[in-house]
MOPAC internal coordinates of N, CA, C and O (Angstrom, degrees):
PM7 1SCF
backbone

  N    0.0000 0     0.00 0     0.00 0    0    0    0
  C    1.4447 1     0.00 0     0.00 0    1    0    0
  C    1.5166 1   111.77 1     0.00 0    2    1    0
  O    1.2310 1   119.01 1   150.33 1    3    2    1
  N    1.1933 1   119.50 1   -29.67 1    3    2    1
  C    1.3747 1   105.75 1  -176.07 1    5    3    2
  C    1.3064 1   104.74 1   -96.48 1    6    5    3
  O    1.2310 1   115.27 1   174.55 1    7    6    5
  N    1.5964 1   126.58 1    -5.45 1    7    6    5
  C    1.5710 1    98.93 1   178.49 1    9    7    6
  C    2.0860 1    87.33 1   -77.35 1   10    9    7
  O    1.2310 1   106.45 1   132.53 1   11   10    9
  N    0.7814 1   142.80 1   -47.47 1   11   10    9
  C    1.2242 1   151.82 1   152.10 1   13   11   10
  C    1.6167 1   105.26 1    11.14 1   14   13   11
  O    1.2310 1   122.32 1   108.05 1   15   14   13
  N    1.2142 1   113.16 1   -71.95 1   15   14   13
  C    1.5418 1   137.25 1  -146.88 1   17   15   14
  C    2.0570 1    82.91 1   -89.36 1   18   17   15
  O    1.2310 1   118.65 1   124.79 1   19   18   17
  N    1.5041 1   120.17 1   -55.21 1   19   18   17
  C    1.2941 1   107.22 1   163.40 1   21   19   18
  C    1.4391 1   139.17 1   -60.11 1   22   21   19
  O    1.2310 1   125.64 1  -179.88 1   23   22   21
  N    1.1776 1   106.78 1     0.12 1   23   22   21
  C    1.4344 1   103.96 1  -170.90 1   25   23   22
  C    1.8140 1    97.88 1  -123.28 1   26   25   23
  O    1.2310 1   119.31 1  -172.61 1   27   26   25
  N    1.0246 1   118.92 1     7.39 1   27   26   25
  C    1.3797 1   126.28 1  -156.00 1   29   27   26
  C    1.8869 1   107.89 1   -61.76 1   30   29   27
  O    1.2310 1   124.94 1   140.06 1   31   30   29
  N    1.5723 1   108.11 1   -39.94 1   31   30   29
  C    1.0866 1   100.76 1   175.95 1   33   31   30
  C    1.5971 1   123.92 1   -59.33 1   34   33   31
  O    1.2310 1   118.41 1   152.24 1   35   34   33
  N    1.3071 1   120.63 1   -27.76 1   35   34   33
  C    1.3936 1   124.14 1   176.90 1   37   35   34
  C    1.4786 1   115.46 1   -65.03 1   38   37   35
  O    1.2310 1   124.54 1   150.33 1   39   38   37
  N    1.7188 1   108.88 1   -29.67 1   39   38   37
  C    1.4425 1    86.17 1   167.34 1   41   39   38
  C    1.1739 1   136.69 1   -94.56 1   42   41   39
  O    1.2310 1   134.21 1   178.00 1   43   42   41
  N    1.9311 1    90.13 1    -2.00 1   43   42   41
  C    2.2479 1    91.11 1   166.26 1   45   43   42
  C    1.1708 1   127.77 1   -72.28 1   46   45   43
  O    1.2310 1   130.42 1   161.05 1   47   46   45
  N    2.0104 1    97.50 1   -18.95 1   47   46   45
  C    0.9221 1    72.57 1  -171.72 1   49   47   46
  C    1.9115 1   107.29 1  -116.26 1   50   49   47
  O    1.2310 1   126.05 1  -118.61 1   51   50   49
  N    1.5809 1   105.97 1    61.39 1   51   50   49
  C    1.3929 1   138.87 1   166.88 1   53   51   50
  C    1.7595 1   102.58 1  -106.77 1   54   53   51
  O    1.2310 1   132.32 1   157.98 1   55   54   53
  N    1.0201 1    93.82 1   -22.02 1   55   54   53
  C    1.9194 1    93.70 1  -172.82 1   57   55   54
  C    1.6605 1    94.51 1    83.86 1   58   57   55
  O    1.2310 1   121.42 1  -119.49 1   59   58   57
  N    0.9311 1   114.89 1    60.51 1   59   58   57
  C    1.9697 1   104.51 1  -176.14 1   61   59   58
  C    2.0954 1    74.78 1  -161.10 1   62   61   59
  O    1.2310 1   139.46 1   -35.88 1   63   62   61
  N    1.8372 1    79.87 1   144.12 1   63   62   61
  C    1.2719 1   112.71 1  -154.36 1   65   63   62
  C    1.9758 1   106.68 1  -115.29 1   66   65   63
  O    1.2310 1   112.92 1   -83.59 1   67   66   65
  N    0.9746 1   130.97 1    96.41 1   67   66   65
  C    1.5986 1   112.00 1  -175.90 1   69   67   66
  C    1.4320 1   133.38 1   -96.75 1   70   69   67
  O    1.2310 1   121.70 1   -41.71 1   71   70   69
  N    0.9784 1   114.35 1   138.29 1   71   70   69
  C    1.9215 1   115.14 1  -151.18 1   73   71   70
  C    1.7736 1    88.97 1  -130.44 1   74   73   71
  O    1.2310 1   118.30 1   -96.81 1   75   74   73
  N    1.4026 1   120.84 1    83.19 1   75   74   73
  C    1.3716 1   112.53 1   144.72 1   77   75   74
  C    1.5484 1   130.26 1   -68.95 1   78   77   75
  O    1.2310 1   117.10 1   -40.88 1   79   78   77
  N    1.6161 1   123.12 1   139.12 1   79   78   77
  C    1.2791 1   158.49 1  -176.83 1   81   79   78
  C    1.3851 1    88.80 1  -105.79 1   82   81   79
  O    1.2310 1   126.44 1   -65.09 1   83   82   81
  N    1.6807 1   105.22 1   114.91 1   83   82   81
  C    1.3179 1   130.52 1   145.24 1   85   83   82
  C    1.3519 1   125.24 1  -120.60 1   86   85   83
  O    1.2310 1   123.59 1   -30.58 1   87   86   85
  N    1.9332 1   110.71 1   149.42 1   87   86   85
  C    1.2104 1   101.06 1  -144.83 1   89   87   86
  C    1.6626 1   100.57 1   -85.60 1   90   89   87
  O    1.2310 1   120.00 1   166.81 1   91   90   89
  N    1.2579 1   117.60 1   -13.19 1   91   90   89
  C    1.5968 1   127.38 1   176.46 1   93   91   90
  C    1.8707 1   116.73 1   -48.38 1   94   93   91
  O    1.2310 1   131.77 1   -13.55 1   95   94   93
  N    1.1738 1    94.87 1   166.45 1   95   94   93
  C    1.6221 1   115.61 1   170.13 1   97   95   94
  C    1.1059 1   117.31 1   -59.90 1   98   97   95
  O    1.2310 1   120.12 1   -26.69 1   99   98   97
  N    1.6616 1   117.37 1   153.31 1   99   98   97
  C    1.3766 1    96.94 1   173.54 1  101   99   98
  C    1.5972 1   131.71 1   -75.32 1  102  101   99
  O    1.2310 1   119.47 1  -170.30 1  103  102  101
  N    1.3177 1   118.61 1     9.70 1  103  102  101
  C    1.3175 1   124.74 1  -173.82 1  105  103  102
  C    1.4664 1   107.13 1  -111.14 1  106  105  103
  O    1.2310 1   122.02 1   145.24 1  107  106  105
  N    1.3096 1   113.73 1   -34.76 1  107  106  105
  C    1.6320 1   110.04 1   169.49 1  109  107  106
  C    1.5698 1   108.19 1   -80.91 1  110  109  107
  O    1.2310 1   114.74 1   168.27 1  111  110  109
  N    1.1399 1   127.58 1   -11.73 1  111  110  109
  C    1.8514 1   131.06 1  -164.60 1  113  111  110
  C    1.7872 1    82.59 1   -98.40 1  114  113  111
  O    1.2310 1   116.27 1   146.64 1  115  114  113
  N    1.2406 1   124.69 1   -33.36 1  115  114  113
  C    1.8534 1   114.88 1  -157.78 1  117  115  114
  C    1.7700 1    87.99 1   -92.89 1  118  117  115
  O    1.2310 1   119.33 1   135.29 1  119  118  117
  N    1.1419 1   118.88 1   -44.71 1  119  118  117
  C    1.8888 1   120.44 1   171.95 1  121  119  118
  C    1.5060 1   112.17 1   -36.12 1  122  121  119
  O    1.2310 1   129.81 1   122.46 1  123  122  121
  N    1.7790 1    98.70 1   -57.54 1  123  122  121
  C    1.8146 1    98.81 1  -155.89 1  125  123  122
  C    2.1859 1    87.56 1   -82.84 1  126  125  123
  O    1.2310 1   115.16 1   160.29 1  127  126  125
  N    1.3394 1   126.78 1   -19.71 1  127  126  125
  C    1.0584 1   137.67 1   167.43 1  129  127  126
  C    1.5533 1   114.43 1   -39.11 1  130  129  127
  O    1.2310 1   119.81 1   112.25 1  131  130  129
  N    1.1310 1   117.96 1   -67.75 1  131  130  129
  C    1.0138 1   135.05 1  -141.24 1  133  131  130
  C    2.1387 1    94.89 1   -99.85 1  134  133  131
  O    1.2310 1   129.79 1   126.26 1  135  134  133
  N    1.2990 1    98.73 1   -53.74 1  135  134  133
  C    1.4860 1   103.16 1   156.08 1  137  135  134
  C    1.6474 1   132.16 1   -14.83 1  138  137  135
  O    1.2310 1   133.71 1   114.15 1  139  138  137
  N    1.3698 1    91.10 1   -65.85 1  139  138  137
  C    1.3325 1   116.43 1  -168.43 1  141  139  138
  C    1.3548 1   108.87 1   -96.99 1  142  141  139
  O    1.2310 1   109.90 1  -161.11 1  143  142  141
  N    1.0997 1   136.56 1    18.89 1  143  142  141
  C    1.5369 1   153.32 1   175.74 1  145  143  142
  C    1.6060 1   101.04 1    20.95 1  146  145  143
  O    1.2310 1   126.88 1   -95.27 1  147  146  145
  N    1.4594 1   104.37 1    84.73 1  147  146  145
  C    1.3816 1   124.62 1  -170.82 1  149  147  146
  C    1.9658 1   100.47 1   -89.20 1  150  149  147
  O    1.2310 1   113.73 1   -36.28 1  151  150  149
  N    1.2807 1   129.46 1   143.72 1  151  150  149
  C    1.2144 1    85.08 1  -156.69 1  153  151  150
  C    1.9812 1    73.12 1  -132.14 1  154  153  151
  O    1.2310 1   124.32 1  -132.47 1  155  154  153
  N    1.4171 1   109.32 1    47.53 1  155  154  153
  C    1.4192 1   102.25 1  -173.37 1  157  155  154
  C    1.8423 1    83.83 1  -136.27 1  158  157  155
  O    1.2310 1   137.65 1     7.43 1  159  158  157
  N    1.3126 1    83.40 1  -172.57 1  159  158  157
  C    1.8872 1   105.57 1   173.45 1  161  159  158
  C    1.6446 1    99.13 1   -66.61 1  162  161  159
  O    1.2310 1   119.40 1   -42.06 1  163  162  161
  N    1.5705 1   118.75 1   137.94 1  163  162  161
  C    1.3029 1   122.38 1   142.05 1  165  163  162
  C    1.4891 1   124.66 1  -138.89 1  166  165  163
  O    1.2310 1   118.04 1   -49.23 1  167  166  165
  N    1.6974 1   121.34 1   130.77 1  167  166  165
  C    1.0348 1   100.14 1  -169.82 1  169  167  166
  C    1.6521 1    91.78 1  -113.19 1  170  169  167
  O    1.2310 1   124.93 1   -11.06 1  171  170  169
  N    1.6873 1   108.14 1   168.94 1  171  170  169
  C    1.6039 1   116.90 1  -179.42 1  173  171  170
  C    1.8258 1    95.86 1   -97.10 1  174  173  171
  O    1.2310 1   128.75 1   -42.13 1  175  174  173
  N    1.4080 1   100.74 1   137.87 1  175  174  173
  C    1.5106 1   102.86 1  -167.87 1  177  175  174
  C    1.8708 1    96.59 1  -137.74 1  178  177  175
  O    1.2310 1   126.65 1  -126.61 1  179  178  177
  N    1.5882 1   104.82 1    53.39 1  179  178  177
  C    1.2028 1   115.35 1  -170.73 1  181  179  178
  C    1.9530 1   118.91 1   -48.19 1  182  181  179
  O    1.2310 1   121.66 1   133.17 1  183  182  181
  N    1.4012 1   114.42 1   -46.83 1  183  182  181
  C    1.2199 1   128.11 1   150.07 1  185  183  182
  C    1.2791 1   147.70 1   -64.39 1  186  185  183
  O    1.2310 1   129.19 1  -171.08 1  187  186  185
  N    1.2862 1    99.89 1     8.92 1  187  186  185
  C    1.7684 1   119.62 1  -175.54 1  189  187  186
  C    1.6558 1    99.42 1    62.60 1  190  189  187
  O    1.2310 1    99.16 1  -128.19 1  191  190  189
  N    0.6820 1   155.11 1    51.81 1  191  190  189
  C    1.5096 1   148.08 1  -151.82 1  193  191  190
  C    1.7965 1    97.64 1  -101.35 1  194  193  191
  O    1.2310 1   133.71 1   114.67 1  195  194  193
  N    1.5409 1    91.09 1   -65.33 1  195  194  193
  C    1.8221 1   100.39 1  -179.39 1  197  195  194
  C    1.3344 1   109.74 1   -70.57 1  198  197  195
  O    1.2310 1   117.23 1   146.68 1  199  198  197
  N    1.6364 1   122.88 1   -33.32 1  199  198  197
  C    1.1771 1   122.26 1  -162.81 1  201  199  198
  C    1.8391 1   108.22 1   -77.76 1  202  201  199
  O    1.2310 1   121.93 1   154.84 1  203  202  201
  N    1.2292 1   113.90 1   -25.16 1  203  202  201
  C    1.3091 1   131.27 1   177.01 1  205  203  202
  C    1.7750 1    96.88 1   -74.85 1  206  205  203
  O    1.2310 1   115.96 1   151.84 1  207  206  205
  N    1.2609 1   125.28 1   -28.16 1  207  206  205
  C    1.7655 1   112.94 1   174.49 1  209  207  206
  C    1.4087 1   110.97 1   -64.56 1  210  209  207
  O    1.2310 1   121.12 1   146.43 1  211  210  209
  N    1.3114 1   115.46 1   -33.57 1  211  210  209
  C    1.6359 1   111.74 1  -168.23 1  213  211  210
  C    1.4717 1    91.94 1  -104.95 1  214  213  211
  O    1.2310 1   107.15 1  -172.63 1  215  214  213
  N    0.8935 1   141.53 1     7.37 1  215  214  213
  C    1.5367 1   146.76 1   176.96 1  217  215  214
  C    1.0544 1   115.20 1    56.86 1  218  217  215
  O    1.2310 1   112.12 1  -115.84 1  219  218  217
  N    1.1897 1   132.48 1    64.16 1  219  218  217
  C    1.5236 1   159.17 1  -177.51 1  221  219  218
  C    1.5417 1   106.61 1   -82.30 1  222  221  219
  O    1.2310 1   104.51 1   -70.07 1  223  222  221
  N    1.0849 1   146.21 1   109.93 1  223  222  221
  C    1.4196 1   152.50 1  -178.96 1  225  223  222
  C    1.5639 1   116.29 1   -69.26 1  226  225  223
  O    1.2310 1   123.03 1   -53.40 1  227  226  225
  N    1.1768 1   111.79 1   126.60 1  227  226  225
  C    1.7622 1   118.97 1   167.73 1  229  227  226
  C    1.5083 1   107.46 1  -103.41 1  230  229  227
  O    1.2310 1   118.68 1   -87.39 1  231  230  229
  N    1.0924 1   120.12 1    92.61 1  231  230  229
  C    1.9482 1   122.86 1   164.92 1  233  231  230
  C    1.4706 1   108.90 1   -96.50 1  234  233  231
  O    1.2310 1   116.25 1   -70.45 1  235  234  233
  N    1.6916 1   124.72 1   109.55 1  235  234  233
  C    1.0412 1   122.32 1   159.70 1  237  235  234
  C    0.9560 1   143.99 1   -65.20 1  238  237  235
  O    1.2310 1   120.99 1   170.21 1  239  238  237
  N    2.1138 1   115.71 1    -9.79 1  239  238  237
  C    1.2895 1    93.16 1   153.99 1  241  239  238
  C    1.5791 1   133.41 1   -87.61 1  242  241  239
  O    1.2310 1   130.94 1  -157.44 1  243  242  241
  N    1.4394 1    96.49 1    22.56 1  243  242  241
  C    1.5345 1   108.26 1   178.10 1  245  243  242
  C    1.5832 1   100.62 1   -81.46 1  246  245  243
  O    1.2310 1   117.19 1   124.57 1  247  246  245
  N    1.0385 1   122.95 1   -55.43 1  247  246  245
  C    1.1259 1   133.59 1   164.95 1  249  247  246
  C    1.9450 1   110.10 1   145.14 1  250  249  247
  O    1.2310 1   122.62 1  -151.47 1  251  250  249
  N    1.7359 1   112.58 1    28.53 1  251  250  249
  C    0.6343 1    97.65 1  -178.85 1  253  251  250
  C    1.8696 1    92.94 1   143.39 1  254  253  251
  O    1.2310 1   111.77 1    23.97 1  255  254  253
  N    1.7935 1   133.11 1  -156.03 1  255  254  253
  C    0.9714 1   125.35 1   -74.66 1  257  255  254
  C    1.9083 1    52.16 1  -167.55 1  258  257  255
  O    1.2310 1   118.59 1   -71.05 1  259  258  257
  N    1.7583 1   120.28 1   108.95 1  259  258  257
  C    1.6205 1   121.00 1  -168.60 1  261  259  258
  C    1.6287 1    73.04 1   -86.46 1  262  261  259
  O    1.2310 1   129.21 1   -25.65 1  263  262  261
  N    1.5526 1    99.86 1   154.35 1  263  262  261
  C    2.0097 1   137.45 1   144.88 1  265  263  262
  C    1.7338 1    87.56 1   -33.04 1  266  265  263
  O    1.2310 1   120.22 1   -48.05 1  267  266  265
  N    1.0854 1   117.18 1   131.95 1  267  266  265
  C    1.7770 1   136.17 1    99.20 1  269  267  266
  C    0.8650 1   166.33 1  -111.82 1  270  269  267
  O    1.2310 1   103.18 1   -45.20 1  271  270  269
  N    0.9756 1   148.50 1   134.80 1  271  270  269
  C    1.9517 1   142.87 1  -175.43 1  273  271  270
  C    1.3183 1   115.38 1   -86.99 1  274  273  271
  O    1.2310 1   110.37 1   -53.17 1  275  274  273
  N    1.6135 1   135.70 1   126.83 1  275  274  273
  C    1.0828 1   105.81 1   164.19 1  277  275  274
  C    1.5610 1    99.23 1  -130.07 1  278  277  275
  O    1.2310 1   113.63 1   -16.29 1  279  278  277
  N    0.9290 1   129.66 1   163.71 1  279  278  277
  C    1.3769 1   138.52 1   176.44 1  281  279  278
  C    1.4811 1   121.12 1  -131.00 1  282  281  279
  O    1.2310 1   122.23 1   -85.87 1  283  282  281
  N    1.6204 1   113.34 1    94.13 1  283  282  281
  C    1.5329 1   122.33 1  -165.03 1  285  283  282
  C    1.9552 1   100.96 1  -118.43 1  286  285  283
  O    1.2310 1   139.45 1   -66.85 1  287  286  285
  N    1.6176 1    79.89 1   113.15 1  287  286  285
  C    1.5226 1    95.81 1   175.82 1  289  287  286
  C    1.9942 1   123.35 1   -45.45 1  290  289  287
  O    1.2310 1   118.47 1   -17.50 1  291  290  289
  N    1.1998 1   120.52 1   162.50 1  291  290  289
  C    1.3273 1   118.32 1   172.75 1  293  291  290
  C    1.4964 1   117.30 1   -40.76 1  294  293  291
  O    1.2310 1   117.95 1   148.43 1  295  294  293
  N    1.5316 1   121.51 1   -31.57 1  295  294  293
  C    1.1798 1   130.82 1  -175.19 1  297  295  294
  C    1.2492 1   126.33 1   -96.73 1  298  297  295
  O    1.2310 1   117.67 1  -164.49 1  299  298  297
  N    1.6102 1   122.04 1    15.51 1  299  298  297
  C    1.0770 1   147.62 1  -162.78 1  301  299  298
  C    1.5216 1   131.59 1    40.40 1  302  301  299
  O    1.2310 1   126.46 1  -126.80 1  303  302  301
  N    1.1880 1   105.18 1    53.20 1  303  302  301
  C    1.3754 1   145.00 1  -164.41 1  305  303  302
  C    1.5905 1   113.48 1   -94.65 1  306  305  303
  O    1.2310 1   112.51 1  -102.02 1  307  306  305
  N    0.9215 1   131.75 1    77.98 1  307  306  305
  C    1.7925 1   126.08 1   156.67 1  309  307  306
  C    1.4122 1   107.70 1   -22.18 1  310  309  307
  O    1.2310 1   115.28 1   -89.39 1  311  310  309
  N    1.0669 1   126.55 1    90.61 1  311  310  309
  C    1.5056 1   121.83 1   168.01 1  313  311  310
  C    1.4123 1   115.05 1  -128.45 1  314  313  311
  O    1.2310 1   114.66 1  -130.19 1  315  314  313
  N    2.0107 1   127.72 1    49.81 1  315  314  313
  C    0.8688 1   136.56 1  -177.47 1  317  315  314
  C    1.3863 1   103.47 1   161.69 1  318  317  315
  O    1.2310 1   111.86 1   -62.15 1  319  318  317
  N    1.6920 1   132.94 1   117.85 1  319  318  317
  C    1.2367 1   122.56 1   178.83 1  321  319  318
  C    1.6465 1   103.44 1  -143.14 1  322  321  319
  O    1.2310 1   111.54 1   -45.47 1  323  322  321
  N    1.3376 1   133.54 1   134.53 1  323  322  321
  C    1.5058 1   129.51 1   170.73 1  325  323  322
  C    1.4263 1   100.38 1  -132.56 1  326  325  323
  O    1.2310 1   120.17 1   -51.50 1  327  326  325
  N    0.8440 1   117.28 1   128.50 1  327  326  325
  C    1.5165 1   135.59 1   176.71 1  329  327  326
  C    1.6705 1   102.65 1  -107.45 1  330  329  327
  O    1.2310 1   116.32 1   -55.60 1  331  330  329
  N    1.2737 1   124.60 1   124.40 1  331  330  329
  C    1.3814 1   120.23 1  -175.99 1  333  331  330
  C    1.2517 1   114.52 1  -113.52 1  334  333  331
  O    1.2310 1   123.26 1   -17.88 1  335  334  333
  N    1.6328 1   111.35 1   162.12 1  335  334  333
  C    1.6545 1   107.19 1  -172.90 1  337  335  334
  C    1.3015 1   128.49 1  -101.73 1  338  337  335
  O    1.2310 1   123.42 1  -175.27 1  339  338  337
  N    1.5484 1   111.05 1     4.73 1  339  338  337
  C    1.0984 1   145.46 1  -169.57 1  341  339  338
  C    1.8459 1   126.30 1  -161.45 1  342  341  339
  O    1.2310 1   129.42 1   -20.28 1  343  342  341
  N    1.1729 1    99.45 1   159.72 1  343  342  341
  C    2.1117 1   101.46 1  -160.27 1  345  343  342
  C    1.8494 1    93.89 1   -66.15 1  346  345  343
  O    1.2310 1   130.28 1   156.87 1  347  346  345
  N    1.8906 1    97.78 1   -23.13 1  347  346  345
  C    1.7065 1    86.45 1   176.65 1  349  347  346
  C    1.9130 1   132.23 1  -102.83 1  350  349  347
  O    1.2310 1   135.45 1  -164.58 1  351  350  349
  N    1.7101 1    87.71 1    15.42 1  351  350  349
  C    1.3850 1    99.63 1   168.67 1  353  351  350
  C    1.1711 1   112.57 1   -94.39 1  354  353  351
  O    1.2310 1   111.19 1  -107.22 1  355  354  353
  N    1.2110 1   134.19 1    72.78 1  355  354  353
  C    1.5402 1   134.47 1   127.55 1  357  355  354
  C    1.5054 1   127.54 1   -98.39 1  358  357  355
  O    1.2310 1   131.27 1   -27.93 1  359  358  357
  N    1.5264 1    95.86 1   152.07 1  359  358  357
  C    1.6153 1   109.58 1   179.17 1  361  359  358
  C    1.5781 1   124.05 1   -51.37 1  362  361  359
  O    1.2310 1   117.29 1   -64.58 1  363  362  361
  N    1.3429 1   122.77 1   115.42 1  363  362  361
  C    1.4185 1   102.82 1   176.84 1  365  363  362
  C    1.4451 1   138.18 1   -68.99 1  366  365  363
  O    1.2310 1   101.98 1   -41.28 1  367  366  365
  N    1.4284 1   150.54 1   138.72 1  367  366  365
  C    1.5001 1   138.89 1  -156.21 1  369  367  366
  C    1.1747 1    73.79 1   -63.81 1  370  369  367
  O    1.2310 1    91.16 1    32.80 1  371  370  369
  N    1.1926 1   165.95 1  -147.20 1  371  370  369
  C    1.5032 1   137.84 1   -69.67 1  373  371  370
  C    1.5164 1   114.36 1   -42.82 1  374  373  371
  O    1.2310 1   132.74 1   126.90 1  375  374  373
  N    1.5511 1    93.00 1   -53.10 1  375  374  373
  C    2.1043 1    88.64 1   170.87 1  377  375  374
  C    1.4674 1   123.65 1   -60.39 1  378  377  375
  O    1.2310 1   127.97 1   140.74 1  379  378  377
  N    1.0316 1   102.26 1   -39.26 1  379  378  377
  C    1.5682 1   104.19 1   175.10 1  381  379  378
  C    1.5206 1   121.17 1   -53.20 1  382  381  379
  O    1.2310 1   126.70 1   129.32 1  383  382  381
  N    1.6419 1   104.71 1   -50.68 1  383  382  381
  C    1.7804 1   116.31 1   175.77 1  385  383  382
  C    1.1535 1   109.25 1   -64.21 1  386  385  383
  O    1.2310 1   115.62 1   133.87 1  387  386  385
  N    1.6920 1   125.92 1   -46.13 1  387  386  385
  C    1.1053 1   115.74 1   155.40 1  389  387  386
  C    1.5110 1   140.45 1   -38.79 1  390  389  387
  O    1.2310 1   121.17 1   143.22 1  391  390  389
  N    1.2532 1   115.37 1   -36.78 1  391  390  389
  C    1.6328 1   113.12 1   177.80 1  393  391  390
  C    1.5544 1   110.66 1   -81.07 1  394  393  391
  O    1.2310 1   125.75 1   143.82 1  395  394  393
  N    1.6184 1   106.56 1   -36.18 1  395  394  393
  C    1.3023 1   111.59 1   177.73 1  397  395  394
  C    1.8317 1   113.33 1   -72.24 1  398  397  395
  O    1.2310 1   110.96 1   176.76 1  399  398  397
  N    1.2455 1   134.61 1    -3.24 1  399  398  397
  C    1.0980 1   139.46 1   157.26 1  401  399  398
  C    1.7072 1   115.85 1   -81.66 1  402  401  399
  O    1.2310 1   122.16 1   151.21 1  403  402  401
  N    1.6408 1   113.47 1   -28.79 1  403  402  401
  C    1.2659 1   105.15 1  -174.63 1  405  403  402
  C    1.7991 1   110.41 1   -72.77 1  406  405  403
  O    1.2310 1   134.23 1   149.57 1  407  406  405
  N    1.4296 1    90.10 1   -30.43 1  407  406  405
  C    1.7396 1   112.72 1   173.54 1  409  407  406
  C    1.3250 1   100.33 1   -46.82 1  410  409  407
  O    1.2310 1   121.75 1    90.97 1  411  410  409
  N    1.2837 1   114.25 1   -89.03 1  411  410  409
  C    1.3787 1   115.60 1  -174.60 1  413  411  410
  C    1.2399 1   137.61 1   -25.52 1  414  413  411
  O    1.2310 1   127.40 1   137.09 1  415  414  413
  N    1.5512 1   103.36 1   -42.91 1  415  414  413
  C    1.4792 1   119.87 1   170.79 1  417  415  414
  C    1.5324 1   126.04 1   -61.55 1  418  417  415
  O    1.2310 1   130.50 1   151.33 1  419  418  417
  N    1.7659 1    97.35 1   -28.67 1  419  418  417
  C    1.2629 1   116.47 1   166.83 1  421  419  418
  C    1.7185 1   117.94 1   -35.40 1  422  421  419
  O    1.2310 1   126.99 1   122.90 1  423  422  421
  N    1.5207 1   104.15 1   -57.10 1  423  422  421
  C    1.4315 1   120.47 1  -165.51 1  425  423  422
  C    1.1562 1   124.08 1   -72.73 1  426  425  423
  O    1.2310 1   120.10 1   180.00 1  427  426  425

């Protein structure tokens, strides 16, 4: 999340919008939220509810609720998904800006 929250201007100014899903309550998800001066969308997804649409995995002996990326075009399009196997497998924004630039170019 925080390379996220540091890099944030590059993706406004991609025109791409970021909405993290956390698996907490809404009172512990709006605390560590608000804390950490997140400066994007976050929603609390205490029941896996949303995280179960993109099929996002909960393993408890992980300790919980694996990283994903997803990358859904203007047209609501899955056109980029990483599901990770660990809290330190996520994609770095360079890959991410990168795909979201190949998008763009698309149009």
């Amino acid at each position: 999340m925080a390379q996220l929250r540091q890099d944030y201007a590059e993706y406004v100014a991609r025109s791409t919008e970021i909405i993290a899903i956390g698996p907490e309550d809404f009172t512990a998800f709006a605390a560590w939220w608000h804390e950490n001066r997140m400066p994007f969308t976050g929603i609390p997804d205490p029941e896996h509810l949303i995280a179960g649409l993109y099929g996002q995995q909960v393993k408890l002996l992980k300790l919980g609720r694996m990283p994903a990326s997803v990358l859904i075009d203007k047209r609501g399009k899955i056109r980029f998904a990483h599901f990770g196997e660990s809290m330190s497998d996520i994609p770095q924004s360079s890959q991410m800006l990168s795909l979201i630039d190949e998008l763009n170019s698309e149009q």
